[in-house]
C-alpha positions in Angstrom: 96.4 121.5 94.0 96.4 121.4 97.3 97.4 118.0 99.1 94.8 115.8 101.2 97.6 115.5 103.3 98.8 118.1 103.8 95.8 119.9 104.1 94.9 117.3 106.9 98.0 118.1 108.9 97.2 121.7 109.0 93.5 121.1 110.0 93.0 117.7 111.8 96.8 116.5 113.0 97.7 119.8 114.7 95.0 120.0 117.2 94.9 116.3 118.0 98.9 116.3 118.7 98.8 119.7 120.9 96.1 117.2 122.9 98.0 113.9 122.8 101.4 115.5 123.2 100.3 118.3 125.3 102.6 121.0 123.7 100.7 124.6 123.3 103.5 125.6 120.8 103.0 124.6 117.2 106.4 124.7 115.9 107.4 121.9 118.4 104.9 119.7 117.3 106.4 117.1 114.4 106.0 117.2 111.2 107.5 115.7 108.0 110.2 117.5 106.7 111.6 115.5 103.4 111.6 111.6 102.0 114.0 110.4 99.9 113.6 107.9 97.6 116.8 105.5 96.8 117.5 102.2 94.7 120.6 100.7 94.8 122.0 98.7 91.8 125.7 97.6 92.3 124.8 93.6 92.1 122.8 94.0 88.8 125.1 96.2 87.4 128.1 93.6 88.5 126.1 91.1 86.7 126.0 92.6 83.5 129.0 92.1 81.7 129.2 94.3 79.1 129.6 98.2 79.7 126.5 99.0 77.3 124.2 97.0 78.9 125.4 98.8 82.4 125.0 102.1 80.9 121.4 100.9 79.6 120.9 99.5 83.0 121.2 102.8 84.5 119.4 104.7 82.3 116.5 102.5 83.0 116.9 102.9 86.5 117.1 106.6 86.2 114.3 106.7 84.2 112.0 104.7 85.9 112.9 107.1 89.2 112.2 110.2 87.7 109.4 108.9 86.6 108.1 107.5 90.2 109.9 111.0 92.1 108.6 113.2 89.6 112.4 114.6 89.2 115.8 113.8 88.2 117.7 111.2 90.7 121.2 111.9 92.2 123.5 109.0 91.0 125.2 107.9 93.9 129.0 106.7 93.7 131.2 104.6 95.9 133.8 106.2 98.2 136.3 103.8 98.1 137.4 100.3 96.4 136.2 97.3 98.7 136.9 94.1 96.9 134.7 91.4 98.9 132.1 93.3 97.3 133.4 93.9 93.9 133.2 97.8 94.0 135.8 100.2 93.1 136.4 103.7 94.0 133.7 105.9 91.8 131.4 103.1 90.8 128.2 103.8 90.4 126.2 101.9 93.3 122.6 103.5 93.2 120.4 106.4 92.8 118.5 108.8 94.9 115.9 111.2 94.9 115.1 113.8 97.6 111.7 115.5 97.9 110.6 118.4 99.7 107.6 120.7 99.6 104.7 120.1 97.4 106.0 116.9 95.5 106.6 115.8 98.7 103.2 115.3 99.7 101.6 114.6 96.5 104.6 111.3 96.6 102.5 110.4 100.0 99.7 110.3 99.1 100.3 108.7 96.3 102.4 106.3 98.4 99.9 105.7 100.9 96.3 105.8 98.7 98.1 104.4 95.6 101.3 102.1 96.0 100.4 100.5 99.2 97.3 98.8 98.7 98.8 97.5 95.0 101.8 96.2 96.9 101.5 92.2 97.0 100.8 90.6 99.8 100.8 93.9 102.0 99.7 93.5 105.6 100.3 97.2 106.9 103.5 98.8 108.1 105.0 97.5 111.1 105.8 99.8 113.9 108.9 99.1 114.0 109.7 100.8 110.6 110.1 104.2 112.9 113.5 104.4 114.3 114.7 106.2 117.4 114.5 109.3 115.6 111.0 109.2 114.4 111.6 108.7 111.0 110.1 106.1 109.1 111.5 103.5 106.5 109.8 101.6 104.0 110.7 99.4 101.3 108.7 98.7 98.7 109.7 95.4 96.8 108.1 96.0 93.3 108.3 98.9 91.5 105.7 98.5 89.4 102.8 99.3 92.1 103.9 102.9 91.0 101.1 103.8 88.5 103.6 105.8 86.5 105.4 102.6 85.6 103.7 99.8 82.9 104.3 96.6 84.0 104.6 95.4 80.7 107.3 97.2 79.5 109.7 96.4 82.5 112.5 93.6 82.4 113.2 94.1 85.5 111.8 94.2 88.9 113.3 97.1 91.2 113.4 97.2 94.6 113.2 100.6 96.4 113.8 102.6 100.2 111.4 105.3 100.8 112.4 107.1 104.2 110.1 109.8 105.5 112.3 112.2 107.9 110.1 114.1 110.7 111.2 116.8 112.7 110.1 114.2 115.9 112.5 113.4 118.9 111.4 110.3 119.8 109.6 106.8 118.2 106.5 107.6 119.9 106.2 110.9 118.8 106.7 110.1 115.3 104.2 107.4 115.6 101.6 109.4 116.5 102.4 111.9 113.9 102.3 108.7 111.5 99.6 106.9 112.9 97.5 110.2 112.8 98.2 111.6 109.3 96.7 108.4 108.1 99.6 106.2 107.4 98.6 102.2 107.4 100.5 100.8 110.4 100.0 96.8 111.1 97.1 96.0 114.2 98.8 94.5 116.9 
């Protein structure tokens, strides 16, 4: 299967950024590269006080990631003990997931056609979710806009980062790429 947007990238996106960003070449022109996908989970895990219910915690999590990513997450651990927070070295503080290729674009447009317009209270992205770079970060607040997930068997809400990394130099240039790969920035 083929992506829509992908597909639109290669026919639409290309031509329109050679105009707008007057570059002849095509391999300077931006384009997405990976997004990862990361929850992080230290203060419910702190919270539970048992180490079975952490375990089952985590296993939730995982679960519920893979199911969303459409592949195993990375667990990710702490580097060093930092009591203010209540970590120690080689706790397990969150999870990650990094897609490239074809699951990334099915996640997008999934993301954007899907996820989006079931988020609560969703206005648009703002612009100011591309950095510097030209990457763009978004957090969604439930988890349960992914259709994978039933909303009826969670106990808990999960909060979640999606950053989409672009081969783009600038904020501008990765808000064209954004704006014109269909992605649903806020109207100013």
């Amino acid at each position: 299967m083929v992506s829509n947007i992908k597909e639109k990238y290669q026919k639409e996106v290309i031509p329109a950024l050679k105009e707008k960003l007057g570059n002849e070449n095509v391999m300077a022109l931006p384009k997405i590269t990976k997004a990862v996908i990361n929850i992080g989970f230290g203060r419910m895990i702190l919270q539970k006080a048992t180490k079975d219910e952490q375990r089952k915690l985590t296993e939730y999590i995982v679960e519920n990631l893979t199911q969303i990513a459409g592949q195993k997450p990375v667990l990710t651990k702490s580097k060093k003990s930092i009591s203010a927070f209540k970590t120690r070295e080689g706790m397990v503080l969150g999870a990650k997931v990094t897609l490239r290729g074809q699951r990334l674009f099915d996640f997008l447009e999934k993301m954007i056609n899907i996820v989006m317009p079931r988020s609560r209270d969703f206005q648009g992205i703002p612009e100011s979710a591309v950095d510097s770079s030209g990457n763009l970060n978004i957090g969604v607040k439930e988890h349960i806009a992914f259709p994978e997930i039933s909303p009826e068997r969670s106990p808990i809400i999960l909060g979640l980062e999606v950053t989409v990394v672009t081969t783009a130099k600038s904020r501008e240039r990765g808000l064209a790429l954004f704006n014109l790969l269909g992605f649903p920035f806020k109207k100013q």
